[in-house]
Each structure stands twice: as C-alpha cells, then as structure tokens.
C-alpha positions as CSV (number, residue, x, y, z in Angstrom):
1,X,14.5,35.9,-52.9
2,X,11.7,33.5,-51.5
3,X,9.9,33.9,-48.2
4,X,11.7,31.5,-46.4
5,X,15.4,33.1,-47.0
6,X,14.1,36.7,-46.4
7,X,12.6,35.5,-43.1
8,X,16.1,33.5,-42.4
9,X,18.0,36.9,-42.9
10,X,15.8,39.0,-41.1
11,X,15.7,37.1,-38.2
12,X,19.9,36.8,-38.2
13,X,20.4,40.9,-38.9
14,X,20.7,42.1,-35.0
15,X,18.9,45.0,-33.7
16,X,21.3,46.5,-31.6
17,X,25.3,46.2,-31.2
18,X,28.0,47.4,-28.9
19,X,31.5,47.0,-28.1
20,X,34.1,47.1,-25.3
21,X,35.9,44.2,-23.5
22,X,33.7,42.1,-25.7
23,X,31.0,42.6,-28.5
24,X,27.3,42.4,-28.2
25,X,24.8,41.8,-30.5
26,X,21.2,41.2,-29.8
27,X,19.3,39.4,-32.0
28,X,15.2,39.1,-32.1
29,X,15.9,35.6,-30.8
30,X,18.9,35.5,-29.1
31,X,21.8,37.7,-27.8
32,X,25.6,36.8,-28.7
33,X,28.8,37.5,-27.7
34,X,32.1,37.4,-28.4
35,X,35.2,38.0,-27.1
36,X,39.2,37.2,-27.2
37,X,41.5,37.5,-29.7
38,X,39.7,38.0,-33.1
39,X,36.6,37.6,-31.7
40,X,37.1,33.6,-31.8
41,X,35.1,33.0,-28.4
42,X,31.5,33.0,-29.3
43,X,28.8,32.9,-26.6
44,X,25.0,32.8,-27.8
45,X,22.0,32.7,-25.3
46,X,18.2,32.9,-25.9
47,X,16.4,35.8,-24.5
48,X,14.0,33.5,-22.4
49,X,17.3,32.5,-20.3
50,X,18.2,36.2,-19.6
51,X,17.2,37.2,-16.0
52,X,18.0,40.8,-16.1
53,X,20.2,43.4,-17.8
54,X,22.0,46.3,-15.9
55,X,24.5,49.2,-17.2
56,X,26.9,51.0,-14.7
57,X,28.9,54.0,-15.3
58,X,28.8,57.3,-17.6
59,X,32.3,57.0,-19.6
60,X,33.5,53.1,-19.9
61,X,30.3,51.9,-18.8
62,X,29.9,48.1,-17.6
63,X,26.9,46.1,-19.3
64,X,25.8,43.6,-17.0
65,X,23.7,40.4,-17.8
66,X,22.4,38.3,-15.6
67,X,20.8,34.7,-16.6
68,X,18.2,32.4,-15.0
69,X,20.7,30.1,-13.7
70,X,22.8,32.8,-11.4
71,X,25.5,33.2,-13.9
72,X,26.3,36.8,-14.8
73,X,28.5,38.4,-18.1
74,X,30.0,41.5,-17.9
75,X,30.9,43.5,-20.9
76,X,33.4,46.4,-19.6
77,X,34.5,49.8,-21.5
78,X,31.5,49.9,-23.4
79,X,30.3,53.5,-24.9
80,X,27.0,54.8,-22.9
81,X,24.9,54.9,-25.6
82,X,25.6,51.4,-27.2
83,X,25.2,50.3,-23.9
84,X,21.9,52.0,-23.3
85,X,20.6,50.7,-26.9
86,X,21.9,46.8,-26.0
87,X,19.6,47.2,-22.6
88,X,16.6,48.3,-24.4
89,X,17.0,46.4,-27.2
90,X,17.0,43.0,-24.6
91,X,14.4,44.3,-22.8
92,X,12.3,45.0,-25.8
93,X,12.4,42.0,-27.5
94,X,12.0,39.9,-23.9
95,X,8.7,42.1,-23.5
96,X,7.7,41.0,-27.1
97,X,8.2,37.5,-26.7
98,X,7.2,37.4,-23.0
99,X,3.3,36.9,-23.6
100,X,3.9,34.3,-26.0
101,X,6.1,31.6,-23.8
C-alpha cells in the first residue's frame, strides 16, 4: 500500500462513534452524522465550524452540538459512555487542530 492511500484511510477511519436517535462518527477532520431510515440522511461538518459540544443525562443521554452559525444537532438516547467518548473525542481533535488555523 503506498503512502498516499494509507494516509487516505487513516484519515477516513473515525476515532470515536456513538448511537441513538442518530449516529455519530468523529473523524480527525470532520464529524458526520446520519440519521433516518437506513441511515440515508448524511450530515458531515468540519471541526473548525463546531462551536461547542454538550451531553445531558445519565441513562439516554442527549449529545448536543452547537455550530458557529447558531444552529444546534441533538443526538437523543445515546449510551453515556459513547456519548462521553464523542465529546472528547471533538474536543480533542478541535484542540489539536486549534493552533494551526
């Protein structure tokens, strides 16, 4: 495997992953979403447009992200800890690439 596709597939593995109304992946780059009926509704965003990222709740906890431009995604019934690892795993990676941009 050459450089260039090892790179390619190491940046598209995610880091973290969780489920409940929806699914969330976070990505080094980005974080993506999907939703509906065989997860046909796809919503990617990059991490520099994510504002802030909040989780409510013990049992079906509500993962809460907010972007730059006011709008908000709530991702209900999730498990606490995939929710916990999706919040740190944003806030990571924003931290990472933060000095950079």
């Amino acid at each position: 495997m050459d450089t260039k596709a090892k790179k390619a597939s190491m940046e598209e593995s995610p880091i973290a992953q969780g489920t409940g109304g929806g699914a969330v992946s976070v990505s080094p780059n980005r974080v993506e979403c999907t939703s509906g009926w065989q997860s046909q509704n796809i919503f990617s965003v990059e991490l520099e447009q994510i504002a802030s990222v909040d989780v409510r709740g013990l049992i079906d906890c509500t993962l809460t992200v907010e972007f730059n431009e006011g709008r908000r995604l709530n991702v209900v019934d999730m498990a606490f800890p995939e929710a916990l690892e999706v919040k740190a795993a944003i806030e990571r990676q924003k931290s990472m690439a933060g000095p950079w941009e």
